[in-house]
C-alpha positions in Angstrom: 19.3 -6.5 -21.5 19.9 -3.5 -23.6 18.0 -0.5 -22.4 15.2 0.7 -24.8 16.3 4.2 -25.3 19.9 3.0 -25.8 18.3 1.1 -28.8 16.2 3.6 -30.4 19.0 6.7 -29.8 21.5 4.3 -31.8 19.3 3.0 -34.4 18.5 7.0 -34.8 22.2 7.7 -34.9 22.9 4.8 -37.4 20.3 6.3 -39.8 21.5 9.6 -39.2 25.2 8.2 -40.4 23.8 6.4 -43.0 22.2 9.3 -44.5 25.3 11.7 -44.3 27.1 9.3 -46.0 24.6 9.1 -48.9 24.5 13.1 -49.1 28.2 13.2 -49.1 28.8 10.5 -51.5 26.1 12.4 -53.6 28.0 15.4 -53.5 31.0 14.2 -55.0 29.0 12.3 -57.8 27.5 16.3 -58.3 31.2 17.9 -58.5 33.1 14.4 -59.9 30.6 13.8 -62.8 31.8 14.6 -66.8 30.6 17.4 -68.9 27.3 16.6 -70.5 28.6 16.1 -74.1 30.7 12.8 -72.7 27.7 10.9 -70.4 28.9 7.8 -68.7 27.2 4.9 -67.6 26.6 4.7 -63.2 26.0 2.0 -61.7 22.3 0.9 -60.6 22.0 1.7 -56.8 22.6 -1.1 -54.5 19.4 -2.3 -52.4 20.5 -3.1 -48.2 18.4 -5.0 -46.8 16.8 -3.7 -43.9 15.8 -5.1 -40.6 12.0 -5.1 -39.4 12.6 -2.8 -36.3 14.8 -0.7 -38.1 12.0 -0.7 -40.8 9.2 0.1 -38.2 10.7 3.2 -36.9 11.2 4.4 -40.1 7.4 4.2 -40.8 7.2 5.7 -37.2 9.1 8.8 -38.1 7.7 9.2 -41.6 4.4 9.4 -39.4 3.1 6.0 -40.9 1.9 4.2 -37.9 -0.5 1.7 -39.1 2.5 0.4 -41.2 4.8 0.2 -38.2 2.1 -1.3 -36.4 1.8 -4.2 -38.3 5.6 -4.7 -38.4 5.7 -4.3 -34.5 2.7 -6.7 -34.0 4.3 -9.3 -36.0 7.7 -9.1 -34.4 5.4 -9.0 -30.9 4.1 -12.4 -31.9 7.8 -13.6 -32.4 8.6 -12.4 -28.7 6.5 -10.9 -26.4 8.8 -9.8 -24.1 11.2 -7.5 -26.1 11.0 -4.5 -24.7 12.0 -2.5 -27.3 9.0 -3.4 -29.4 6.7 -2.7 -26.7 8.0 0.7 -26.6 7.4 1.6 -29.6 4.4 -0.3 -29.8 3.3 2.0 -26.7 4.5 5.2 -28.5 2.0 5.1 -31.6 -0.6 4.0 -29.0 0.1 7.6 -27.7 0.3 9.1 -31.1 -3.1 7.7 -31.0 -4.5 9.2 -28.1 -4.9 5.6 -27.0 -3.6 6.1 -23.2 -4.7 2.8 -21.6 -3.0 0.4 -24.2 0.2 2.8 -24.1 0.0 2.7 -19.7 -0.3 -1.5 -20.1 2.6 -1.6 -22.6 4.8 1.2 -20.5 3.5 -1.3 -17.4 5.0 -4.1 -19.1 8.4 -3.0 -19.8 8.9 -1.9 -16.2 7.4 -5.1 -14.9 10.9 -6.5 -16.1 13.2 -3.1 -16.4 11.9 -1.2 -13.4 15.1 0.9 -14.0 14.1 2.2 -17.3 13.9 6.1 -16.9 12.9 6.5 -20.3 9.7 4.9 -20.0 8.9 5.5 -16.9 8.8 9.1 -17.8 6.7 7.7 -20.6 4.4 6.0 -18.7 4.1 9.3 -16.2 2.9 11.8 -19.8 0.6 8.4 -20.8 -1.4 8.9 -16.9 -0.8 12.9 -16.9 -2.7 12.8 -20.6 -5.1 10.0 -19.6 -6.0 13.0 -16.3 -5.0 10.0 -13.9 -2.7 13.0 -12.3 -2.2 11.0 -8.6 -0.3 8.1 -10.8 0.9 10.5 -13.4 2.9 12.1 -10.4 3.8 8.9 -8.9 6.0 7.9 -12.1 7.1 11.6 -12.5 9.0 11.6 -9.3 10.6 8.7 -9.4 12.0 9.2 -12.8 12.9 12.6 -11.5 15.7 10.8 -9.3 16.9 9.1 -12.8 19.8 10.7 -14.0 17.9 13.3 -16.3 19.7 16.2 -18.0 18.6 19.3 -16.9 16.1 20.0 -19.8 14.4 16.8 -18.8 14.6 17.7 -14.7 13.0 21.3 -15.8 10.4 19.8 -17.8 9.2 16.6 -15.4 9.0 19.5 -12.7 6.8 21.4 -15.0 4.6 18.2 -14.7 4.2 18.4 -11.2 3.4 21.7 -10.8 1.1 21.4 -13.5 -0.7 17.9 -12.2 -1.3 19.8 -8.8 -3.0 22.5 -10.8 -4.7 20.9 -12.9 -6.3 17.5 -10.6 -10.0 18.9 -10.2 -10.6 14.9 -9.3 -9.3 12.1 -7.8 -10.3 8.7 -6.0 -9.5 5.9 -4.6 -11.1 2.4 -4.0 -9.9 -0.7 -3.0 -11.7 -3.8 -1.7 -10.2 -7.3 0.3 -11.1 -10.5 2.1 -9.4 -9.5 5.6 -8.6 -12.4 8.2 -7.6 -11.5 11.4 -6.5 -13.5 14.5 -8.0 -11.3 16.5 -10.6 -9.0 15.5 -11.9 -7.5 19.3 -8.1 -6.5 19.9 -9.0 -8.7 22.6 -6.1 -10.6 25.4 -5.2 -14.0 25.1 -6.3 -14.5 29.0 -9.1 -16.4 30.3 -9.8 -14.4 33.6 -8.2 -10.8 34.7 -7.6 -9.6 38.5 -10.5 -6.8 39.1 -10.1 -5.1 42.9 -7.3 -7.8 43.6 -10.1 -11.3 42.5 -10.3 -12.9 39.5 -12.6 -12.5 36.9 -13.7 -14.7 33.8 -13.6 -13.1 30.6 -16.3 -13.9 28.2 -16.0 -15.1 24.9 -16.6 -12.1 23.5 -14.0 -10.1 25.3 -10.9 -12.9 25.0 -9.2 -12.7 21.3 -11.2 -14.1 18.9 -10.6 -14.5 14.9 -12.2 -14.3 11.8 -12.3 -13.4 8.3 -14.2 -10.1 6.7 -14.7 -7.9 3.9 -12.3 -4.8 4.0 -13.4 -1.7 1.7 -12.0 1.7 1.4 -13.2 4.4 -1.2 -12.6 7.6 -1.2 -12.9 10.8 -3.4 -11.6 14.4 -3.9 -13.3 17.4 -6.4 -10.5 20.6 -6.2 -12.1 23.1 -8.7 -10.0 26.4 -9.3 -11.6 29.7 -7.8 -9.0 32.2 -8.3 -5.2 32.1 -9.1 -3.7 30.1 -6.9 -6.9 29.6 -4.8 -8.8 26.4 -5.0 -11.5 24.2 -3.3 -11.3 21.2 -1.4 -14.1 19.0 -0.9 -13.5 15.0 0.1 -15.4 12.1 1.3 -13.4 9.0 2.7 -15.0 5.3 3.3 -13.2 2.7 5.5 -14.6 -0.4 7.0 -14.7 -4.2 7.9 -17.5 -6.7 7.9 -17.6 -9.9 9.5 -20.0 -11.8 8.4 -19.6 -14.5 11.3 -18.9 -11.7 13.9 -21.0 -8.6 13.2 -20.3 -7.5 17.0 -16.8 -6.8 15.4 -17.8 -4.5 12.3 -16.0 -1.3 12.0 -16.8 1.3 9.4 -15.5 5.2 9.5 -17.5 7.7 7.4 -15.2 11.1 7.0 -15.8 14.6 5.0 -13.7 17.6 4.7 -14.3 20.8 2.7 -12.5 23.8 2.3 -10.0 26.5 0.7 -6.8 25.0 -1.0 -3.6 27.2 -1.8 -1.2 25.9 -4.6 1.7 27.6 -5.3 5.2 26.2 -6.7 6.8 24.9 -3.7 3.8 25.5 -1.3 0.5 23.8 -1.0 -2.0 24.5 2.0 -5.3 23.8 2.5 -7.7 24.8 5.7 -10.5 22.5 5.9 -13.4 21.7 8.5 -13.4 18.0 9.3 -16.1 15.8 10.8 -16.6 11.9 11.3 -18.9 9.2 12.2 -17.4 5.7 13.7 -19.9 2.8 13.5 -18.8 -0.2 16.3 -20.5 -3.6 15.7 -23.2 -1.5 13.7 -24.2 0.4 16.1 -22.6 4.4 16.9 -19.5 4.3 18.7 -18.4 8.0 18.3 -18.2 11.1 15.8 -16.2 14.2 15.7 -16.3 17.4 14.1 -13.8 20.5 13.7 -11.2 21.7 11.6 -7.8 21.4 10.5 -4.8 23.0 8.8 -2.7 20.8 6.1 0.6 22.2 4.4 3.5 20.7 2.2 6.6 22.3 1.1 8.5 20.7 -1.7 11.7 21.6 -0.6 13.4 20.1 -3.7 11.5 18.2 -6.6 12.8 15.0 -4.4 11.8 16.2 -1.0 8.6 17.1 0.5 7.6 18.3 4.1 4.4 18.0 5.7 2.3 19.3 8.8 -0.5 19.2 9.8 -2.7 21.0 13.5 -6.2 19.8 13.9 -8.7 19.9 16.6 -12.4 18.4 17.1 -15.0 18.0 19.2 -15.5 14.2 20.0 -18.7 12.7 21.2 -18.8 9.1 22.4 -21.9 6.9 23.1 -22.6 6.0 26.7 -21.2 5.6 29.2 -21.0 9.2 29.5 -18.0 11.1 30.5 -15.8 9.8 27.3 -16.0 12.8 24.9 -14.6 15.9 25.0 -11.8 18.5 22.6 -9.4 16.6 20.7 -6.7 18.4 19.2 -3.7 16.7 16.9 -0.1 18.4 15.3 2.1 16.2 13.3 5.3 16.6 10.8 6.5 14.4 7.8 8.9 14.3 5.5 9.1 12.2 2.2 12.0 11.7 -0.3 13.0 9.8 -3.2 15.6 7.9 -3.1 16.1 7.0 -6.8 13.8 5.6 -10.0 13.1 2.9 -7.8 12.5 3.7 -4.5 10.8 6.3 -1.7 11.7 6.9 1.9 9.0 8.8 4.2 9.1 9.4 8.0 6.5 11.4 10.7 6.0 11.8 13.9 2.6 13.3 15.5 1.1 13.8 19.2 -3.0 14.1 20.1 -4.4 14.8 23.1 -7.8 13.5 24.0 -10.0 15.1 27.0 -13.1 13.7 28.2 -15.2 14.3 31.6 -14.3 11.6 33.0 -9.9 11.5 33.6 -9.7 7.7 33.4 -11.0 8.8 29.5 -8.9 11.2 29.0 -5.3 10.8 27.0 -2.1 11.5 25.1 -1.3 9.6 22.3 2.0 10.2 20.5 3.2 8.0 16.8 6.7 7.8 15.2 6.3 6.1 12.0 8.8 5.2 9.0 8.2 3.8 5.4 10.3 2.5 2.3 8.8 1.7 -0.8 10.9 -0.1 -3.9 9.4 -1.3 -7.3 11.5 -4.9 -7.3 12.3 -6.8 -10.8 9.5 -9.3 -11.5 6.7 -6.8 -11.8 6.3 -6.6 -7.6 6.5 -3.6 -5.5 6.9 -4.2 -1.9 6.2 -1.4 0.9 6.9 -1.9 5.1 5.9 0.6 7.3 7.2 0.0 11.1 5.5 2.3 13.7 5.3 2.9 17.4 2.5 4.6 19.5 2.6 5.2 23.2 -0.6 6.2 24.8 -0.7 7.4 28.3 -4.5 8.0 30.0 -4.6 10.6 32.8 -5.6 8.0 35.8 -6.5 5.0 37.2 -9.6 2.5 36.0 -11.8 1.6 39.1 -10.7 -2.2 39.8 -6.9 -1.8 38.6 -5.3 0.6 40.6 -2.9 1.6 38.3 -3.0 4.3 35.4 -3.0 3.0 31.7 0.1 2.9 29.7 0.3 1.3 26.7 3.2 0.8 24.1 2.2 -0.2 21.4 4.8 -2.3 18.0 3.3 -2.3 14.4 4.7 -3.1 11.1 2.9 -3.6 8.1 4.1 -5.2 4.8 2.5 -4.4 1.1 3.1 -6.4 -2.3 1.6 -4.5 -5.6 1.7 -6.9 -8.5 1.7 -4.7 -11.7 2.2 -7.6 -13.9 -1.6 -7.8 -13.8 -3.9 -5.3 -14.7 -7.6 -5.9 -14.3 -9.8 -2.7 -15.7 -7.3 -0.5 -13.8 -6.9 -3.0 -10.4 -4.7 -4.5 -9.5 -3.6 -6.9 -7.1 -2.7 -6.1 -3.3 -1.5 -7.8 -0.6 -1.0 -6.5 2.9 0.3 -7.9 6.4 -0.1 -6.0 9.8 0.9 -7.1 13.0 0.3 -5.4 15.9 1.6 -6.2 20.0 0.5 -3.9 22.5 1.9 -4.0 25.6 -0.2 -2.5 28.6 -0.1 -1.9 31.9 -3.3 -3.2 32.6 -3.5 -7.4 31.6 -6.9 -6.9 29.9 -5.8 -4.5 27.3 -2.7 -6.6 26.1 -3.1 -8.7 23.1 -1.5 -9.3 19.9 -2.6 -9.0 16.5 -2.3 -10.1 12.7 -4.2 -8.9 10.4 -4.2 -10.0 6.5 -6.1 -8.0 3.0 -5.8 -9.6 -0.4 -7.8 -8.0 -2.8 -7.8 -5.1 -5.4 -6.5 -1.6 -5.3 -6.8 1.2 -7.7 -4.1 3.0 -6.4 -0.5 1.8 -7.9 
């Protein structure tokens, strides 16, 4: 498949040619032609037929777009999936200050060409314009690892800076049916040895599964202060409903607020955090306390990130589970081409309670790859480990507990399909946890297929 700009550039240089050589050949008419006492007859001018696309982006450039419109649509009718017309077919819908039909056309073409540079970069102005800055900056940095002359590196990373200026909004929202084989985290044993006898496990402590309803929503207003000074206020949803299982339910209400500095390379915020945790619909715990957030965009490519936060966590009974929690972590992310992003973190916590056999340390390494695949599919996997050590024994077991615990989760986007702005998700999680201790062992796979917003 020819790219699209290789198309456009040489139907551009074509005209360009033909037009020099109908000035020159002008030109020596001008100095070859006879006095005016002895006229001569010249031939009538030859009409060359002309081909439609050539046609429309003739219309396009003599700024005649409902003409080249009509040409486009037609040859759209004739074959939908030429890419070329869908460019240019996207580019008078940005003339037109028509955004969404320019991001579904932009969409289209990289459903098939997700190598296209060109119109990705496109596609990142169409979402910077339409003020959808967290896509608009998405699309901007992976064409920045396109090979871009450096006019075109300067001015995507003028983009960025500008789109973390300039977002006073952003959300999120995404909804899923979510079956689980098991949805306690419960073991796949039947009894457990408590002070060295066996016990039965009820039903509602082995694994059970289920399916529920998985939302998250989430939202962000940064309005500008002074200079380089903003605010930062945020409220985050997350939960799942079972409507067979409502012992299971698990929903997480969070807020932040605070002061955000943005600065070329640097952005930090300092925020005071808090949370509430609903278990089976009824309070499991909350938290509230602060933390500091920084990136540094090292290159336009490659971003650190770190992060030290601390609460106060409250548990409900039995008493003796809350206490200061206090987290640090560190991140990197980097893309690898038009294509593709590599990230990477590792963080520690420390949970204390007033009771020891509460009290822990809790420390994550976690990869990702992401990769926009031919076919319209993007595809993400996110491996992870997490050990978490508690400070002493359970009464019954004896023996502290350790657990080591294996995830990796696997996301498909299809942005084919575009439904008012969703589109569709699917996502794969499977958990084992080792432990020490027989009753906290079990394994886990978890599904969503749904909507997201975010793509």
């Amino acid at each position: 498949m020819v790219p699209v700009q290789s198309v456009i550039a040489s139907l551009r240089c074509g005209l360009a040619v033909l037009a020099a050589i109908g000035l020159c050949a002008g030109a020596a008419r001008a100095e070859d032609a006879p006095a005016p006492s002895a006229p001569v007859a010249t031939p009538a001018p030859v009409a060359r037929p002309i081909a439609p696309r050539e046609a429309a982006v003739l219309l396009m450039q003599a700024h005649r777009l409902t003409e080249a419109r009509r040409v486009l649509l037609a040859l759209e009718r004739a074959d939908s999936r030429d890419d070329e017309v869908q460019f240019l077919l996207g580019m008078i819908a940005m003339e037109e200050k028509a955004y969404a039909q320019a991001i579904r056309r932009f969409r289209r073409i990289l459903a098939r060409e997700p190598g296209a540079v060109r119109v990705r970069l496109e596609l990142g102005r169409a979402f910077y314009l339409a003020k959808d800055y967290d896509n608009a900056e998405r699309q901007f940095r992976l064409a920045r690892a396109g090979a871009l002359p450096p006019a075109a590196q300067a001015n995507v990373d003028k983009y960025l800076f500008a789109i973390r200026q300039e977002r006073r909004f952003s959300y999120n929202l995404s909804f899923a049916l979510a079956p689980d084989s098991n949805l306690n985290a419960g073991p796949s044993l039947s009894a457990v040895d408590i002070f060295g006898l066996p016990f039965q496990l009820s039903s509602d402590a082995r694994q059970r599964s289920g399916v529920g309803l998985a939302l998250g929503a989430g939202g962000e207003w940064s309005p500008p202060i002074a200079g380089p000074l903003r605010l930062r206020i945020g409220a985050q949803f997350d939960g799942v409903q079972y409507p067979a299982a409502g012992a299971f339910d698990d929903m997480t209400f969070s807020l932040y607020a605070g002061p955000r500095l943005v600065y070329q390379r640097w952005d930090v915020s300092l925020l005071a955090t808090g949370f509430e945790r609903w278990y089976g619909r009824s309070f499991y715990n909350s938290g509230a306390g602060g933390t500091a957030q920084a990136t540094y965009y090292a290159t336009p490519r490659l971003g650190l990130t770190g992060s030290l936060g601390a609460q106060q966590v409250n548990y409900r009974p039995p008493a003796g589970q809350g206490g200061p929690a206090v987290s640090a972590s560190a991140g990197a992310f980097y893309t690898l081409s038009p294509l593709s992003v590599v990230s990477g973190g590792v963080s520690v916590s420390r949970q204390d309670a007033g009771l020891s056999l509460y009290s822990y340390t809790a420390s994550q390494v976690q990869l990702g790859y992401f990769r926009d695949l031919p076919g319209g599919i993007s595809a993400s996997i996110q491996p992870a480990y997490v050990l978490v050590d508690y400070d002493s024994a359970e009464a019954g077991f004896g023996v502290p507990r350790r657990d080591h615990q294996w995830q990796v989760r696997v996301t498909l986007l299809d942005r084919r399909i575009d439904i008012g702005g969703f589109t569709p998700k699917l996502t794969y999680t499977h958990t084992d946890n080792a432990s020490d201790i027989g009753l906290y062992r079990y394994r886990r796979d978890q599904g969503q297929i749904g909507l997201t917003r975010s793509f």
